[in-house]
C-alpha positions as CSV (number, residue, x, y, z in Angstrom):
1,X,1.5,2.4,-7.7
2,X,1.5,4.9,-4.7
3,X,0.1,4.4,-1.4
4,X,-0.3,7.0,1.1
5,X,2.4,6.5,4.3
6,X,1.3,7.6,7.6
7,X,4.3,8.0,8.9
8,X,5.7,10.0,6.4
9,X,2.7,11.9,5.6
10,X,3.4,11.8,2.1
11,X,2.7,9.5,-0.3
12,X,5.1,6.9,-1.9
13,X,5.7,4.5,-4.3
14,X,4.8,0.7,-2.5
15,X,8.0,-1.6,-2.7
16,X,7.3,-4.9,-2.7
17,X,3.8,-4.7,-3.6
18,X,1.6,-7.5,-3.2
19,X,-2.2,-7.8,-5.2
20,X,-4.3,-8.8,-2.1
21,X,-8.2,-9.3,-1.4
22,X,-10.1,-8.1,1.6
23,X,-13.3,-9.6,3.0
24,X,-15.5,-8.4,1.4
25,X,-14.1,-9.3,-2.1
26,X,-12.3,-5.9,-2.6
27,X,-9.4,-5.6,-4.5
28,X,-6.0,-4.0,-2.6
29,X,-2.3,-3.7,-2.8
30,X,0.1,-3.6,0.0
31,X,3.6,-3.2,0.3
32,X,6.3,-1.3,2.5
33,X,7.6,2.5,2.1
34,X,10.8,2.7,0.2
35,X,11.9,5.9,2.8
36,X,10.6,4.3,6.0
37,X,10.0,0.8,5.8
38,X,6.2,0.9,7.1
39,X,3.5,-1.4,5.9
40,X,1.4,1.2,3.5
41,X,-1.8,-0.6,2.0
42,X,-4.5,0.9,-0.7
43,X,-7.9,-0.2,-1.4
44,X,-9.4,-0.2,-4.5
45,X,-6.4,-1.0,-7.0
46,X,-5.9,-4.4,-8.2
């Protein structure tokens, strides 16, 4: 699963990725850069 990393500008593959739900009842993974170590999140991927 890749997530796009702000800080990089680039996108990666999420370490430690984690199936979450938001509010509203969407799916979403989140997880930390393997380069950087910042929190990158995606919506829409369960």
């Amino acid at each position: 699963m890749e997530a796009y990393c702000f800080k990089c500008r680039q996108k990666r593959e999420i370490r430690n990725a984690a199936q979450v739900k938001l509010k509203n009842g969407r799916p979403a993974m989140q997880g930390t850069c393997p380069v950087c170590g910042t929190k990158v999140f995606r919506i829409g991927k369960g």
